[in-house]
N, C-alpha and C positions, 0 to 999 in steps of 0.2 A: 976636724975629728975624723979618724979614721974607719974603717967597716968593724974592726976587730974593737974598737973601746967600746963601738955602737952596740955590736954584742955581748961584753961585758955589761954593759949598762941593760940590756933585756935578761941578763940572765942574773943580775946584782936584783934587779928588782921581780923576776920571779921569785927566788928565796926570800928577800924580803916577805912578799904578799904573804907566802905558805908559813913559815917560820912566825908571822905575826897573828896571821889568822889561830894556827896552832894551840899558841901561847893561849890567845883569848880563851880559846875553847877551854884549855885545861885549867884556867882561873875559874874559869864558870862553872865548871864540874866541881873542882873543888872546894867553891862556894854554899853547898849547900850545908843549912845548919841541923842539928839533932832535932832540937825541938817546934813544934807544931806553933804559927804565929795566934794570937790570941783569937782577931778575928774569925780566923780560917776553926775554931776548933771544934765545933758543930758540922762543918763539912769535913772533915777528917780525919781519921784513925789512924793509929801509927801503922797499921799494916797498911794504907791506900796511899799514906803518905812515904812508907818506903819504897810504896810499885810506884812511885811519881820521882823518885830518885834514878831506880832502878831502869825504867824507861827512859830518862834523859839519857843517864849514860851509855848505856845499849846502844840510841842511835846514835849518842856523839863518834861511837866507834866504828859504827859503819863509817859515819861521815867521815872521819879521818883517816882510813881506811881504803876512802872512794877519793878522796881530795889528796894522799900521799900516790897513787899508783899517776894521776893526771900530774902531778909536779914532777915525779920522776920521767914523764911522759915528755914533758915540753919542754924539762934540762936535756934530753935525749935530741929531742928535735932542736932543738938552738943548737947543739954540740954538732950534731953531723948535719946539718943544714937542708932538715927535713923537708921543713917549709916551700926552700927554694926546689924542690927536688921535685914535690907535688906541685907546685908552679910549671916549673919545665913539661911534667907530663900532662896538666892542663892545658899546656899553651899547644903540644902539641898535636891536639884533635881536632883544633879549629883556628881560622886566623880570625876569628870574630873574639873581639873583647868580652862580648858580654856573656857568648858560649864558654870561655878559658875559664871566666869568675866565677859564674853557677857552674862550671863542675868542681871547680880548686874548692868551693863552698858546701858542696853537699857533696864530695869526699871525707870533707871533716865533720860535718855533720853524721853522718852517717856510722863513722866510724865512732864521732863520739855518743849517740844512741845506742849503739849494740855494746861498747864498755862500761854505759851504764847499768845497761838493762840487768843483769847481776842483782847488783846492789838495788836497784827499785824491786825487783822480785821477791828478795829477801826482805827488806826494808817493810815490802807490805804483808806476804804470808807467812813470813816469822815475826819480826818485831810486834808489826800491827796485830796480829792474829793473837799472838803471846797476851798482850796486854787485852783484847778484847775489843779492840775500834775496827779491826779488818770485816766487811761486808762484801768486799768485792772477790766474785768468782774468777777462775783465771779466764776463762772466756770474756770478759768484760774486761779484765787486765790486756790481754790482748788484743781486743777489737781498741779498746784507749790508745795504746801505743802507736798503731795504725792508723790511726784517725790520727793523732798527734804528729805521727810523723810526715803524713800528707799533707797538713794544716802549716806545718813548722817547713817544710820544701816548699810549700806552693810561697808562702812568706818569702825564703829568700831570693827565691831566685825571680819574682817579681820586687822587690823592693832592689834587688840589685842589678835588673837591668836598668828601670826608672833612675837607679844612683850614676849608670855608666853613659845612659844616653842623656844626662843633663854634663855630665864633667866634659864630656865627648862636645858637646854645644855651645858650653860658655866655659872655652882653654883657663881663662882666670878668670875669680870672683865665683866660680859655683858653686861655693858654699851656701852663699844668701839664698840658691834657688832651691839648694840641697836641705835647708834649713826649711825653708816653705813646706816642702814639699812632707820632709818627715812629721813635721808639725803639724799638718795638716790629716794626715795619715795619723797620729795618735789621737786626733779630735775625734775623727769620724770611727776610732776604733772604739775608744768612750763610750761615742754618743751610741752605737749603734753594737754592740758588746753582747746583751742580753738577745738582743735579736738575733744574731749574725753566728757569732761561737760558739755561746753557754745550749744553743738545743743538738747542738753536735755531737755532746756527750752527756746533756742531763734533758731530762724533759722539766717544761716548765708548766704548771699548771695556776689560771688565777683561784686565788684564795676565795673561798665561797664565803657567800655571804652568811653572817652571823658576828657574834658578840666580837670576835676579835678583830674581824674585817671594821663595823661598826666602831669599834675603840679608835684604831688606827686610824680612821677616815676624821673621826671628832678631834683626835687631837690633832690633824694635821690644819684639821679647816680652823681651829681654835689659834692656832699659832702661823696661818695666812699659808701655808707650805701645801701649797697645788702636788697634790701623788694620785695618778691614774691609774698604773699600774703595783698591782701587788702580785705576786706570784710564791707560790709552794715550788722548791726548788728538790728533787729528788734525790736526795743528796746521802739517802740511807741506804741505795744502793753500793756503796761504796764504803762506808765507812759510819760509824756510830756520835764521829763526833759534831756539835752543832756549830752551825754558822749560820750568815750570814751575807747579801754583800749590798749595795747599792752604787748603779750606774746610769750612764746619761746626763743629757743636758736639758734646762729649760722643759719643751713639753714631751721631751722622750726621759724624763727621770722614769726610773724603777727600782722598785725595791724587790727582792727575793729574798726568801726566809725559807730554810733547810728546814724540812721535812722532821727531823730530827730534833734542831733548835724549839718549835712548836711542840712537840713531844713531851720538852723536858723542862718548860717554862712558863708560868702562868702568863695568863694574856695582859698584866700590868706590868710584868718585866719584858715581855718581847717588847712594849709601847716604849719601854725606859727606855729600852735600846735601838730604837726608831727615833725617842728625841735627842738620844747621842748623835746620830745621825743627818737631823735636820738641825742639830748644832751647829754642824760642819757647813750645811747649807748657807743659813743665816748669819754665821762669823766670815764667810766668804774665802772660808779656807780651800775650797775645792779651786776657786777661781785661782786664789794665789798659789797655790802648789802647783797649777797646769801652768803658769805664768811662769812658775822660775823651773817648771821641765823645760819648756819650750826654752830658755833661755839658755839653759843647760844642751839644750841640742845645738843650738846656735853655736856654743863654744868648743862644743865637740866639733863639728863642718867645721869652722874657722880654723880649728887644728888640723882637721883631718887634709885639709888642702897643705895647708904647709908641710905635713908630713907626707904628702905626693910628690914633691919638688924636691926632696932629698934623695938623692939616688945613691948615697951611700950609704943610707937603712935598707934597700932592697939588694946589696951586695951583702951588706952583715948576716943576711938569711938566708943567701946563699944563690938570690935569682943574679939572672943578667941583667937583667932590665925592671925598672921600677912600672909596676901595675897596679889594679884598682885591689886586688884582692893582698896581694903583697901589703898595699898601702894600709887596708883594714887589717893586718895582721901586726905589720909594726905599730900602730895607733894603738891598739887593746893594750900593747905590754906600756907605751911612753904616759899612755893617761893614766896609767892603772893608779899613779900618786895623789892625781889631781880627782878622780874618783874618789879615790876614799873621803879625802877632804870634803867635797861636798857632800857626799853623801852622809857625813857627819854632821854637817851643818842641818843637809835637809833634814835628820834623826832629831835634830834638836828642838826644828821648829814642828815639825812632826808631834811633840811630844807635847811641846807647850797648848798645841791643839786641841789635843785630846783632851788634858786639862779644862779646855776655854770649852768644849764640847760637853762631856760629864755636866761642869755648870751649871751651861744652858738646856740639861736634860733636868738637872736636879731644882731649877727655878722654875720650870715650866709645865714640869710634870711630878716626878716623883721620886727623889735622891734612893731613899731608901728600896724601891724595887728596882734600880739601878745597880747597887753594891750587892743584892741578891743574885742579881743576872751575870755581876762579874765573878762573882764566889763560884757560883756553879758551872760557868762556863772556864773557869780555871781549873776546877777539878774534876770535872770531866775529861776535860786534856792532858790532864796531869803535869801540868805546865809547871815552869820552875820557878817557887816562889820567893827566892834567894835568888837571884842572878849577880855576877860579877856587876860591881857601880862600871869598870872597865870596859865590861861586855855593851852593859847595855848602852854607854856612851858612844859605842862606837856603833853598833848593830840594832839598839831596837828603836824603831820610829812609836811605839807605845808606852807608857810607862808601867815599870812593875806593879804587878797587881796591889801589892799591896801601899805603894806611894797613890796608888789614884782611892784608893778605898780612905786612907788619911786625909786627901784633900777632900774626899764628899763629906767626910765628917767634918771637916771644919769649916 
């Protein structure tokens, strides 16, 4: 195969990607139905449930918006062989590999941070503010993005010398090492997440003692689930709307619960949604999701080496010579098929999850302030309670709000 089909083939499966994603989106827009589901009709009014239409589509149009300008961006770069062009100028600052890669890396980076930045600006002082979830001052907009982008630099360009001085040490096979090494690196970002990132940009505070702390603590010792940490996660700075998240492993588990979430939820649905939680614990779905990432990284390295050894993908882009960052740029566009795929699979068992999860919150604690927690925390966000069966087959690892409110009922 020659350099010119190779690029046909990177630029057949760009349009692919965009043209597919597109379509999805605009099935799912226009899947929303007139009338208010039975369940839901106590939490909403036709007017809350028009600004819950009316908000999807808004941001589907940035999105599409922010996601057509990037596709005519990298049919542009495939065509005049951009890629290779920012290669050449990389290459020619330094004869050190690793110096070429982190700049050819945080060129693009960089550049693709400031063509966002637009669209996140709007995204949060118009959209978010429109609708009523926007809390965040642009001072704090600002100091975010900076902090992000320091956090998001210092990431590559340590993750991509670690990637050049192992391929640099073992000529074949460093994938296996390449595999270790990144799997290794997502355990310890896991285990150590809430400590490490999360006070970069929120402060974490532990939940004082009282009736909810006490709840939380009874049902976990009730259903054997060792939790040491519990934290108020400040999360109202920013925005109005509630979450959640839980991380770590073994005796670094923690839970953090949004400042906001606590707000807006009695203390026997924040519990329902801690034994959703310790669902996942107990069903051992955390163990086996990390298992088939890791496994997933695995098949990525295995590819990513054979696609170093093809030096007629690093002509198709326009370099001389095939490189490390060359090589992460042809890999993105050749997996992008085998991506979807699994990432459809992972949506799937994803999903069945959550299901096995809900259960195990509804057998153990209390189905019913479960289906409460899910109503209000859906119309809070004014999430979409109609989605394309297409969409969410492909795109969500959750299931529709209103499929999982069916199965607690039943």
């Amino acid at each position: 195969m020659d350099s010119q089909s190779v690029l046909f083939i990177f630029i057949g499966l760009t349009i692919f990607n965009f043209l597919f994603t597109t379509v999805l989106e605009y099935l799912n827009d226009k899947n929303w139905k007139e009338s208010i589901p039975d369940d839901l009709e106590g939490f909403y009014d036709s007017n809350k449930y028009q600004k819950a239409k009316n908000y999807k589509i808004e941001r589907g149009k940035i999105s599409l918006l922010n996601s057509s300008i990037s596709f005519v961006i990298t049919i542009l770069m495939l065509f005049f062989f951009g890629f290779g062009l920012i290669s050449e100028y990389a290459v020619s600052f330094s004869d050190s590999i690793i110096v070429q890669s982190c700049i050819f890396f945080m060129i693009f980076h960089l550049l693709t941070t400031f063509l966002g930045m637009p669209f996140s600006y709007y995204s949060t002082f118009f959209i978010e503010e429109k609708y009523g979830f926007n809390k965040t001052t642009l001072k704090t907009f600002i100091v975010d993005k900076i902090k992000g982008l320091f956090i998001s630099s210092l990431f590559i360009i340590v993750l991509t010398s670690l990637a050049i001085v192992l391929i640099e040490y073992f000529s074949t096979g460093f994938w296996i090492w390449l595999w270790i090494g990144l799997s290794s690196f997502m355990v310890f970002l896991n285990m150590f997440y809430a400590d490490l990132i999360v006070p970069i940009f929120n402060k974490l505070t532990p939940l004082e003692n009282g009736e909810l702390r006490s709840k939380i603590e009874s049902y976990s010792k009730k259903v054997g689930y060792s939790l040491k940490n519990i934290f108020v996660i400040d999360g109202s700075k920013r925005s109005t709307k509630a979450n959640a998240f839980f991380s770590g492993l073994g005796p670094r588990k923690t839970i953090a619960l949004y400042d906001t979430l606590i707000e807006k939820h009695t203390d026997e649905e924040l519990v329902s949604v801690l034994a959703h939680e310790v669902g996942h614990f107990k069903k051992k779905h955390i163990l086996v999701s990390m298992f088939l990432t890791i496994l997933q990284l695995g098949i990525m390295c295995y590819l990513f080496e054979l696609c170093l050894n093809m030096e007629v993908i690093a002509s198709s882009l326009g370099s001389s010579k095939m490189n490390f960052h060359i090589g992460i740029i042809a890999f993105s566009f050749l997996y992008s098929p085998i991506g979807l795929i699994i990432g459809i699979l992972m949506n799937i068992l994803s999903r069945k999850n959550e299901y096995e999860a809900d259960k195990f919150a509804k057998d153990t604690y209390n189905g019913n302030f479960l289906e409460l927690a899910l109503k209000k925390l859906s119309v809070d966000s004014l999430s979409n309670l109609y989605p394309h069966p297409l969409y969410v087959f492909v795109h969500y690892s959750h299931p529709p709000l209103l499929k999982r409110l069916d199965r607690l009922k039943g």
